[in-house]
C-alpha positions in Angstrom: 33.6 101.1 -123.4 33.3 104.4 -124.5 30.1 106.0 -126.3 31.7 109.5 -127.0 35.1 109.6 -128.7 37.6 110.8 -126.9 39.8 113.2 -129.1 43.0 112.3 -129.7 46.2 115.0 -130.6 46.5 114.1 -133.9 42.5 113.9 -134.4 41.7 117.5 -132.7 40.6 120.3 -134.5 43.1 123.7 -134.2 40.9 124.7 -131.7 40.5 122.1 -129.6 44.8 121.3 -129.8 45.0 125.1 -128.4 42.9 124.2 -125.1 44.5 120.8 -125.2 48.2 122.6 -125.5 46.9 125.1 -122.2 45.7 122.0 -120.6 48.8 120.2 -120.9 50.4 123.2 -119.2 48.6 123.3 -116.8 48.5 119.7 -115.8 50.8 117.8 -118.1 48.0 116.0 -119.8 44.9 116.4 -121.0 42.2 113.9 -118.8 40.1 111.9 -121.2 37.0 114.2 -119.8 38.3 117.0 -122.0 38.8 114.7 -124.8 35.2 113.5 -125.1 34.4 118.1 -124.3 37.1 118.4 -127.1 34.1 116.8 -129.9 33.1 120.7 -129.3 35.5 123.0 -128.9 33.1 125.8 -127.3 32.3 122.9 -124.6 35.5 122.5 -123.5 36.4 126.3 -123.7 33.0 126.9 -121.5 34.0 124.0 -118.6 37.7 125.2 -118.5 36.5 129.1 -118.0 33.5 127.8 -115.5 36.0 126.2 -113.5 39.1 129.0 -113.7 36.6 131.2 -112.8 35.7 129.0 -110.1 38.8 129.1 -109.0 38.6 132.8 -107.7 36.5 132.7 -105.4 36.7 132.3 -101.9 36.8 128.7 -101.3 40.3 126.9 -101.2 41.1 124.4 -104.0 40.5 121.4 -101.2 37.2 122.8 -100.3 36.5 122.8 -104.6 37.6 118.9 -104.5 36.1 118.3 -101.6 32.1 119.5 -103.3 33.5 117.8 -106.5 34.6 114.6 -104.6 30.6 114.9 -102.5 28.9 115.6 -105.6 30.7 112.5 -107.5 29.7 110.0 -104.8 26.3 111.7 -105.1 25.8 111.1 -108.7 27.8 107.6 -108.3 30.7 109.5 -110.7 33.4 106.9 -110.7 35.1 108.7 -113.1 35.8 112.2 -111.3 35.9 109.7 -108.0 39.0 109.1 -109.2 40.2 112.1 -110.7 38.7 114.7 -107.7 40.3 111.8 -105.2 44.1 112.3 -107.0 43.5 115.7 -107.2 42.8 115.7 -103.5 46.0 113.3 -102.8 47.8 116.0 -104.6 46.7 119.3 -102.8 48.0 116.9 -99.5 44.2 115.9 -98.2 44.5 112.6 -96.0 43.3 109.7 -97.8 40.7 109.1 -95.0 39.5 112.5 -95.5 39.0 111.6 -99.0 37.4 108.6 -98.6 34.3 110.4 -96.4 34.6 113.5 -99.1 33.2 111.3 -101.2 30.3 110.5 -98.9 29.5 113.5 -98.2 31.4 113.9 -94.6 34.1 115.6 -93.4 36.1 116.4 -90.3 35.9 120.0 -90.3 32.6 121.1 -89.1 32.3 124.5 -91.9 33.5 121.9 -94.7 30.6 119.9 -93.0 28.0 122.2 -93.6 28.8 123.0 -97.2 29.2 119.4 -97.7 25.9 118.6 -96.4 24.1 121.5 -98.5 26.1 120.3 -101.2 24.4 116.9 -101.2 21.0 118.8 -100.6 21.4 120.6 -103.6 22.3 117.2 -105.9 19.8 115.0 -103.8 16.9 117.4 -104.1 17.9 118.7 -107.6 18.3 122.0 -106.3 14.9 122.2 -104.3 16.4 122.6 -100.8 14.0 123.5 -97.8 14.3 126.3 -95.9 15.8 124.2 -93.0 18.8 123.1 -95.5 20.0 126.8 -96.0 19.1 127.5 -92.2 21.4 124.8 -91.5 24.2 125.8 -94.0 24.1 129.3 -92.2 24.3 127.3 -88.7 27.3 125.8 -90.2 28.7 129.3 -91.0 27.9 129.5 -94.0 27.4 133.4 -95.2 24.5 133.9 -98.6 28.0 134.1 -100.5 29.2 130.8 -99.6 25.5 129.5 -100.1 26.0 130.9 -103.7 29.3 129.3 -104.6 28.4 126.1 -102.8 25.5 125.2 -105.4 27.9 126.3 -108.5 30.4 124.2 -107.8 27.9 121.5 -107.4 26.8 122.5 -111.0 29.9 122.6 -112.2 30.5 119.0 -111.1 27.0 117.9 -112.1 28.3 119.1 -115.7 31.2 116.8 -115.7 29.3 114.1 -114.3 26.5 113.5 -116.7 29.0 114.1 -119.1 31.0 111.2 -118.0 27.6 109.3 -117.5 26.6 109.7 -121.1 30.0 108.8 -122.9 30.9 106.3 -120.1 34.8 107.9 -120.3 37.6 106.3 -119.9 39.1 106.7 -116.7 42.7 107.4 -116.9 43.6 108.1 -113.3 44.0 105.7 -110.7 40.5 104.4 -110.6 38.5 105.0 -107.1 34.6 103.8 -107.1 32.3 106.7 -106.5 30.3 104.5 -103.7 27.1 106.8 -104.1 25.4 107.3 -100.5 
């Protein structure tokens, strides 16, 4: 059950129905993580920009899902299990390859290595050894890519302990996070 309320429309305040209108726009609803965000307006603003922002950098959308799908299975995240594993359905990523996202593997050998430094970064709460980045560069992974590997983890860390602390609702089809 719940621990955080989860905004509804008719209980949001004007700012919060303005992110939740751009939200729907973007995704035709707004996920019950950005409901329980919505309790502060300039929390929800700050994980929507965070994320768009994100969202220009180099890695493709399924390389994003795939650290958010890692970093949920690292943190036992049932919640955005579920929601990083539709989102992965959606942007046409196998539901095998899914499945090991979520552990951490995958059968690309560069998605690999950020995979694996991703989990270094959540498992060692960002204290990696030098032999983790030497083996993210093995993996061809360039300082930028290093860079944008551990803020997307961050980012997902975020939404994790925030899903952790108001135990949301999950409101897509529900995958558990099966934490390695």
């Amino acid at each position: 059950m719940p621990r955080i309320t989860q905004i509804s429309d008719s209980n949001a305040s004007p700012a919060a129905t303005d992110l939740f209108t751009a939200i729907k726009g973007k995704v035709g609803m707004v996920p019950n993580l950005y409901r329980v965000l919505a309790n502060e307006p300039a929390a929800l603003k700050a994980t929507l920009t965070f994320n768009e922002t994100l969202g220009g950098g180099s890695f493709t959308p399924q390389m994003r899902e795939a650290i958010a799908l890692a970093v949920a299975g690292a943190n036992n995240c049932d919640y955005c299990a579920s929601a990083h594993s539709a989102i992965s359905a959606n942007l046409k990523v196998d539901a095998s390859e899914i499945t090991a996202r979520l552990k951490g593997t995958s059968s690309d050998p560069k998605l690999q290595g950020v995979l694996t430094f991703a989990k270094a970064v959540v498992d060692t709460r960002g204290f990696v050894s030098d032999a983790d980045i030497s083996a993210a560069k093995e993996a061809g992974l360039n300082e930028g890519e290093i860079v944008e590997t551990i803020v997307n983890v961050v980012a997902n860390i975020l939404t994790n302990y925030v899903n952790h602390v108001a135990q949301t609702e999950i409101d897509f089809p529900e995958v558990k996070a099966q934490a390695a």
